[in-house]
PDBQT receptor file of N, H, CA, C and O in Angstrom, charges set to zero:
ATOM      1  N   UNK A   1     -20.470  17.950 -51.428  1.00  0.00    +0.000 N 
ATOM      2  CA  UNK A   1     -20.598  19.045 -52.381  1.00  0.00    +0.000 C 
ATOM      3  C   UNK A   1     -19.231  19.310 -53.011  1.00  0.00    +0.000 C 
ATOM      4  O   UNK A   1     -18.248  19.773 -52.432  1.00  0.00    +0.000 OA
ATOM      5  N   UNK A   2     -19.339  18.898 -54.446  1.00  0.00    +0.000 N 
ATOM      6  H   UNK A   2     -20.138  18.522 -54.916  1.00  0.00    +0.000 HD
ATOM      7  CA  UNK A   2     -17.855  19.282 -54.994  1.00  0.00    +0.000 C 
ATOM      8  C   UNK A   2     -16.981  20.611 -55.124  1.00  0.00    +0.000 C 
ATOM      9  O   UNK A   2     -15.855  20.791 -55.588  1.00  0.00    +0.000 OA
ATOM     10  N   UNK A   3     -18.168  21.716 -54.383  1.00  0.00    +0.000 N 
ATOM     11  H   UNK A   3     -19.083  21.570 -54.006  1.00  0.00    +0.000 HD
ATOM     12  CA  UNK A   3     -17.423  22.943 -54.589  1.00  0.00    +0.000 C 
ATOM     13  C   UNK A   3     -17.024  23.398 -53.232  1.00  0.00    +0.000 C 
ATOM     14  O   UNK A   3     -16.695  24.552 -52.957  1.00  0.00    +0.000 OA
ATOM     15  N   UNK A   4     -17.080  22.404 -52.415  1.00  0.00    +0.000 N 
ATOM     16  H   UNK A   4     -17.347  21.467 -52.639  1.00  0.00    +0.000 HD
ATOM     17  CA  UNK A   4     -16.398  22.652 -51.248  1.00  0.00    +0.000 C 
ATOM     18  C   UNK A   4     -15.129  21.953 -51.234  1.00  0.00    +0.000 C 
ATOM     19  O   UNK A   4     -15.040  20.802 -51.661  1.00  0.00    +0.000 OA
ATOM     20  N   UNK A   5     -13.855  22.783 -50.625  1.00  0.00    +0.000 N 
ATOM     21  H   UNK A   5     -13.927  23.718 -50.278  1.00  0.00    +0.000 HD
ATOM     22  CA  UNK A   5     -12.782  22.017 -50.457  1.00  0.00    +0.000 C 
ATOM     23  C   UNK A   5     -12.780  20.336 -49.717  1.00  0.00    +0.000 C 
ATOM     24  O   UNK A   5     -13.281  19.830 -48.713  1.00  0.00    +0.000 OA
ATOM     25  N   UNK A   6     -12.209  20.026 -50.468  1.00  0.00    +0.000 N 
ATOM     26  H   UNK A   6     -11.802  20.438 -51.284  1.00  0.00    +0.000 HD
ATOM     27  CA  UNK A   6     -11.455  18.332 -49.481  1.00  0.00    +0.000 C 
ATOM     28  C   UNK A   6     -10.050  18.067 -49.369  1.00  0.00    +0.000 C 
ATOM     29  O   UNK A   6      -9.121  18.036 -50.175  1.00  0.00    +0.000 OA
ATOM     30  N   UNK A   7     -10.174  17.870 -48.030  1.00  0.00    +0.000 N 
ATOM     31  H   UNK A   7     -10.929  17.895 -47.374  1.00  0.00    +0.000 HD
ATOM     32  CA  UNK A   7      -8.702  18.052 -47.155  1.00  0.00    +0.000 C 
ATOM     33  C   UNK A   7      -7.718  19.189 -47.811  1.00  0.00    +0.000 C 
ATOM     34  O   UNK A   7      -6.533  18.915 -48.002  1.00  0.00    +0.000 OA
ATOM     35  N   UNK A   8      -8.262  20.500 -48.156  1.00  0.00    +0.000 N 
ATOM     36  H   UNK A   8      -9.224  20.723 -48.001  1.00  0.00    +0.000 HD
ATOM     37  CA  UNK A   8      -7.629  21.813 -48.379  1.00  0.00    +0.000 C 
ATOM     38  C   UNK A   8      -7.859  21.953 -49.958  1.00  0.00    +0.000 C 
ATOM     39  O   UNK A   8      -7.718  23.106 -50.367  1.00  0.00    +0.000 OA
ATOM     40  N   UNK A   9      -8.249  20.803 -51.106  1.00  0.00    +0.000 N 
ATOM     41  H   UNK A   9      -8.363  19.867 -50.774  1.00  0.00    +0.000 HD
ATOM     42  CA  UNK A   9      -7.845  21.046 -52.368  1.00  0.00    +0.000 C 
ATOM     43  C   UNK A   9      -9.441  21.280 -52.813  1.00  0.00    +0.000 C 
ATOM     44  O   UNK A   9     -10.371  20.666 -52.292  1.00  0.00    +0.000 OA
ATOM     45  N   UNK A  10      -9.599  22.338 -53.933  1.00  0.00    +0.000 N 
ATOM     46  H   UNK A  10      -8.843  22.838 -54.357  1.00  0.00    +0.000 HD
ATOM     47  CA  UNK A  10     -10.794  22.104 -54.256  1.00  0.00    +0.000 C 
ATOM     48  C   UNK A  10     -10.857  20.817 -55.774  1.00  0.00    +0.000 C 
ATOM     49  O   UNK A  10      -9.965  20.717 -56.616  1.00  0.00    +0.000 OA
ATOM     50  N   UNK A  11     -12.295  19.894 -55.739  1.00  0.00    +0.000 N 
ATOM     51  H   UNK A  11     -13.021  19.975 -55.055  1.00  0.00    +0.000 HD
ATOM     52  CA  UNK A  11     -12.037  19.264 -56.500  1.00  0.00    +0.000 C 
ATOM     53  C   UNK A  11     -12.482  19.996 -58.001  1.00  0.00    +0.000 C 
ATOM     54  O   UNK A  11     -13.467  20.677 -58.287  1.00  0.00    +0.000 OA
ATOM     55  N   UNK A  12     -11.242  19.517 -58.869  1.00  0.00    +0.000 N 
ATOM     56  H   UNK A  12     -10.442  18.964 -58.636  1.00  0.00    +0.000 HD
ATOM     57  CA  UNK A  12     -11.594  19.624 -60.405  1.00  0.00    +0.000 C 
ATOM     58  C   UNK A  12     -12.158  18.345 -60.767  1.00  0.00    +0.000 C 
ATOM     59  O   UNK A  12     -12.108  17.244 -60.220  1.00  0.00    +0.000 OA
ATOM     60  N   UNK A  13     -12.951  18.948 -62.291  1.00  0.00    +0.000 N 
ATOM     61  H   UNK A  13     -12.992  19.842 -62.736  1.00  0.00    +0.000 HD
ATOM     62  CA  UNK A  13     -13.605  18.103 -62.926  1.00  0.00    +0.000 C 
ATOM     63  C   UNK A  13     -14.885  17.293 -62.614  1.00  0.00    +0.000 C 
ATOM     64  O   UNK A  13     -15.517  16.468 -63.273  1.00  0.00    +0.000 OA
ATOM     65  N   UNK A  14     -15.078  17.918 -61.136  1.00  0.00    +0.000 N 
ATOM     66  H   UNK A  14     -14.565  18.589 -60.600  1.00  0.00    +0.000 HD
ATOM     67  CA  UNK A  14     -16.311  16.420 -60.948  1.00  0.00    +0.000 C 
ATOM     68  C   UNK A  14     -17.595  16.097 -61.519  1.00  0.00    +0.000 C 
ATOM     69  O   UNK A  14     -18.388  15.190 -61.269  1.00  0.00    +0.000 OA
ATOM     70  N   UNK A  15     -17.619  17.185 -62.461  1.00  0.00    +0.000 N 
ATOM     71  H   UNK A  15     -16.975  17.922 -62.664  1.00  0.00    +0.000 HD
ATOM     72  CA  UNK A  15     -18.881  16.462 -63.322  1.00  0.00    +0.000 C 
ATOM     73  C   UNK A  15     -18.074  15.606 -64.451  1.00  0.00    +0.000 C 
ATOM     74  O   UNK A  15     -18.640  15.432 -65.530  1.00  0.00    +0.000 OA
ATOM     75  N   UNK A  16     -17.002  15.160 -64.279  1.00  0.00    +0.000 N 
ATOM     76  H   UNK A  16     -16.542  15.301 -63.402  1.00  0.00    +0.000 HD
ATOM     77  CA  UNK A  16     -16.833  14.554 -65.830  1.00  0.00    +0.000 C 
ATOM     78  C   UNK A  16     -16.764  12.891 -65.495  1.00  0.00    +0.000 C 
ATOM     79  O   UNK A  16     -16.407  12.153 -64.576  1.00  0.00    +0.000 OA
ATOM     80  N   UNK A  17     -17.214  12.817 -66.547  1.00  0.00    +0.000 N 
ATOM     81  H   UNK A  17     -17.505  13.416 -67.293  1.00  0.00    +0.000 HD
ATOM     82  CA  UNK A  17     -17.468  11.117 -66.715  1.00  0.00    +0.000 C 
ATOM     83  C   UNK A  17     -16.456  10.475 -66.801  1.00  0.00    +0.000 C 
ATOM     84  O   UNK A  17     -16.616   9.283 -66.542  1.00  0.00    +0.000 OA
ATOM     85  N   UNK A  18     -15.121  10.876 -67.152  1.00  0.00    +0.000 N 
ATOM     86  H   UNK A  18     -14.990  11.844 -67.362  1.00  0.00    +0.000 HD
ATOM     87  CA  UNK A  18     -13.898  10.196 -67.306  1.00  0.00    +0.000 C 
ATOM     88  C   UNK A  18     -13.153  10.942 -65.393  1.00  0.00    +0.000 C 
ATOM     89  O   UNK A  18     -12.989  12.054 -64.889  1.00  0.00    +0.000 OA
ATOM     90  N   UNK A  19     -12.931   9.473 -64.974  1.00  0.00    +0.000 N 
ATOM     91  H   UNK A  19     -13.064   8.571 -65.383  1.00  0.00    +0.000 HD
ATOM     92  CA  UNK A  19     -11.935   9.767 -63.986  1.00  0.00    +0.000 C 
ATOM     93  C   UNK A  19     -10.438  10.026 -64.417  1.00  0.00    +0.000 C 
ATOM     94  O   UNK A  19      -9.847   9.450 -65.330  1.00  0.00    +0.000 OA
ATOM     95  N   UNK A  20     -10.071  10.751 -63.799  1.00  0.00    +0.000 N 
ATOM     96  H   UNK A  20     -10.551  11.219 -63.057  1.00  0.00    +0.000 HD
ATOM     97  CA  UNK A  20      -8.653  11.324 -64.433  1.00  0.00    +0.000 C 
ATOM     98  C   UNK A  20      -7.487  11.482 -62.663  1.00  0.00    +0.000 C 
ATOM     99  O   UNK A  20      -7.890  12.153 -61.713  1.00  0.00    +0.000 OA
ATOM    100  N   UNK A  21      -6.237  10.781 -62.639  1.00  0.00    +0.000 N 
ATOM    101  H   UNK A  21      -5.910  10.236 -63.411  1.00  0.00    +0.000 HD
ATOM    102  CA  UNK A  21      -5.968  10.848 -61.135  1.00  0.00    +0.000 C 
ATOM    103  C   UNK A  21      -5.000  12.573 -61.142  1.00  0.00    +0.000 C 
ATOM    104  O   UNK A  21      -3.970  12.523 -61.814  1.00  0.00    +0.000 OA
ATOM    105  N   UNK A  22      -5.147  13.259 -60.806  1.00  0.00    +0.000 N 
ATOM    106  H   UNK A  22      -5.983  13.300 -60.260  1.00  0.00    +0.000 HD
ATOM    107  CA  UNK A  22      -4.206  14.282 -60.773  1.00  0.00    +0.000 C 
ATOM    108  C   UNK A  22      -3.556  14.487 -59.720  1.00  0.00    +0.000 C 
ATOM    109  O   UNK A  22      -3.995  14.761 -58.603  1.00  0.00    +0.000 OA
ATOM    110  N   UNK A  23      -2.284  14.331 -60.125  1.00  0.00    +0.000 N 
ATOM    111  H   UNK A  23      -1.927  14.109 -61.032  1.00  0.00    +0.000 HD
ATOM    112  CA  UNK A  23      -1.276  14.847 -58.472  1.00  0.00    +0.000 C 
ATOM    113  C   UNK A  23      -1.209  15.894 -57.900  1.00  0.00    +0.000 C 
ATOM    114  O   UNK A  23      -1.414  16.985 -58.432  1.00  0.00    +0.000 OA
ATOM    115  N   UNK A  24      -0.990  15.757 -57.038  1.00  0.00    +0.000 N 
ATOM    116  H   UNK A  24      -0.824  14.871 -56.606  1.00  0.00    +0.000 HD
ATOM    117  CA  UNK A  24      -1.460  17.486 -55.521  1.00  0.00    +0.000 C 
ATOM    118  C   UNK A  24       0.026  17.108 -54.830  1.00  0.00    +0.000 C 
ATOM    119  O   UNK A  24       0.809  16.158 -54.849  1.00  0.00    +0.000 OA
ATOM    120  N   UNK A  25      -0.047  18.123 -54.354  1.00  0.00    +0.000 N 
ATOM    121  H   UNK A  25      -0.684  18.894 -54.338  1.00  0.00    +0.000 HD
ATOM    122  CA  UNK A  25       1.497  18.139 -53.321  1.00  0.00    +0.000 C 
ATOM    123  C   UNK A  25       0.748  19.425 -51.985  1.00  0.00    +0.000 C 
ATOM    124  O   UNK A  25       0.076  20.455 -51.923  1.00  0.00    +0.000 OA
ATOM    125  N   UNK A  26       1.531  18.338 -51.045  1.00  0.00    +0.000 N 
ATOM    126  H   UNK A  26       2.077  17.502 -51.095  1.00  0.00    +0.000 HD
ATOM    127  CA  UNK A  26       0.850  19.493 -49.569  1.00  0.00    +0.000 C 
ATOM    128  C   UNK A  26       2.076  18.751 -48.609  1.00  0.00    +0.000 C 
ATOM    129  O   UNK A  26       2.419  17.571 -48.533  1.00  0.00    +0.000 OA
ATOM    130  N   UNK A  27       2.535  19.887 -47.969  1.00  0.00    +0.000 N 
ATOM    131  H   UNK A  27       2.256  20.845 -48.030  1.00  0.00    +0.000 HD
ATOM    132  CA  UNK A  27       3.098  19.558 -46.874  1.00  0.00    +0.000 C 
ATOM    133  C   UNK A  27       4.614  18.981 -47.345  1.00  0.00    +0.000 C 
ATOM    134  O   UNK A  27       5.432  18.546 -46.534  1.00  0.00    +0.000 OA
ATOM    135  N   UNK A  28       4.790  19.038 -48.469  1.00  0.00    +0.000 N 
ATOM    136  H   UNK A  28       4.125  19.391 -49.128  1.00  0.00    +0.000 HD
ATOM    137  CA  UNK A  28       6.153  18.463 -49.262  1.00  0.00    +0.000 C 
ATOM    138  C   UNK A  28       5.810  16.772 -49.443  1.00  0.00    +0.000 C 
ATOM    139  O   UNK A  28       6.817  16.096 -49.656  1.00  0.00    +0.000 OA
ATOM    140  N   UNK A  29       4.801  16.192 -49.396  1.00  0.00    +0.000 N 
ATOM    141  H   UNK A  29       3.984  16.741 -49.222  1.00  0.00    +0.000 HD
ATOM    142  CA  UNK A  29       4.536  15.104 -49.491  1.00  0.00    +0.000 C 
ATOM    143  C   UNK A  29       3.346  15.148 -51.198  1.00  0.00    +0.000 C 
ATOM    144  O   UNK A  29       2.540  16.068 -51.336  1.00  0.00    +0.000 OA
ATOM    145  N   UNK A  30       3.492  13.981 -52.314  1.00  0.00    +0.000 N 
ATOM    146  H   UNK A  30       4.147  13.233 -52.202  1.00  0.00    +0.000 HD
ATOM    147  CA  UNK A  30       3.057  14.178 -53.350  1.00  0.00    +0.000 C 
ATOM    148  C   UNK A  30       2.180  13.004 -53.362  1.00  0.00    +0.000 C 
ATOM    149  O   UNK A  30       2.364  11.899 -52.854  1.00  0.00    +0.000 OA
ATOM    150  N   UNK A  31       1.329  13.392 -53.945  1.00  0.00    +0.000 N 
ATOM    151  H   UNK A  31       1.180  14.290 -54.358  1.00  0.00    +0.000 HD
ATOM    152  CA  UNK A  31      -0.555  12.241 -53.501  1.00  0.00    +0.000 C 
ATOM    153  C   UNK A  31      -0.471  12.573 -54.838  1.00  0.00    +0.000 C 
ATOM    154  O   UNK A  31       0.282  13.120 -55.643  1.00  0.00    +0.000 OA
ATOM    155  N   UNK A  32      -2.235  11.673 -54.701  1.00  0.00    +0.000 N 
ATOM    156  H   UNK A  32      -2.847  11.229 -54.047  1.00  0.00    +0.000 HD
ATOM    157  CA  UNK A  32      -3.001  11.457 -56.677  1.00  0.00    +0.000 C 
ATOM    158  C   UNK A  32      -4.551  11.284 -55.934  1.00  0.00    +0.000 C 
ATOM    159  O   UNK A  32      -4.955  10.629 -54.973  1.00  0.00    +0.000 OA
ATOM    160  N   UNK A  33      -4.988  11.930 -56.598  1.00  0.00    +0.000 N 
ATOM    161  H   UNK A  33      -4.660  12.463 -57.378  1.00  0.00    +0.000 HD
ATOM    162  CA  UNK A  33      -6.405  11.832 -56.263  1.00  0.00    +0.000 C 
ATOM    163  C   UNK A  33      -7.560  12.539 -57.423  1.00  0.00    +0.000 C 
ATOM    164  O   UNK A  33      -7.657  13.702 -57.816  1.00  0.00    +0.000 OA
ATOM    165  N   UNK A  34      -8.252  11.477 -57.720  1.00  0.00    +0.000 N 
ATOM    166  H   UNK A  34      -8.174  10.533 -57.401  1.00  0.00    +0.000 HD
ATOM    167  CA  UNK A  34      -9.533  11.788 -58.733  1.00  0.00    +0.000 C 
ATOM    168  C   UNK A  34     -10.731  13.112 -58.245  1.00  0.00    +0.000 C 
ATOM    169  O   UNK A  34     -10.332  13.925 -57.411  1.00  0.00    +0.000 OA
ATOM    170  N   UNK A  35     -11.764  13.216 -58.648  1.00  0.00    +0.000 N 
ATOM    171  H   UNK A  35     -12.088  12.556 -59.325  1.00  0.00    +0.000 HD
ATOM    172  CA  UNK A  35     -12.760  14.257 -58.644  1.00  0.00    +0.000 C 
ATOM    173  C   UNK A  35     -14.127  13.444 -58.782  1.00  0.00    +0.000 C 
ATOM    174  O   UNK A  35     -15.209  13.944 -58.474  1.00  0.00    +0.000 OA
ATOM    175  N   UNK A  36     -13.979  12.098 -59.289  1.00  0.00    +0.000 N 
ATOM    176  H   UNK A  36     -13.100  11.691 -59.539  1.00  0.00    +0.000 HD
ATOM    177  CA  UNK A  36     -15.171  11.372 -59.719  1.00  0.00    +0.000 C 
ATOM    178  C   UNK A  36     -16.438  10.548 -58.269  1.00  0.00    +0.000 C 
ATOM    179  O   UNK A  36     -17.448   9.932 -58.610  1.00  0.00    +0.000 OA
TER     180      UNK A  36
């Protein structure tokens, strides 16, 4: 369910047809992760 958090972030965008990677930062460490 996309309106539940994953691993703390909630996801944006997940109805959209275009994957898009957006960067998150947790813990002082910087990730990329889609919604699709």
């Amino acid at each position: 369910d996309p309106k539940l958090p994953y691993h703390d972030f909630i996801l944006e965008d997940a109805a959209s047809k275009k994957c898009v990677m957006k960067e998150k930062k947790k813990f002082g460490e910087t990730f990329f992760m889609c919604s699709c």
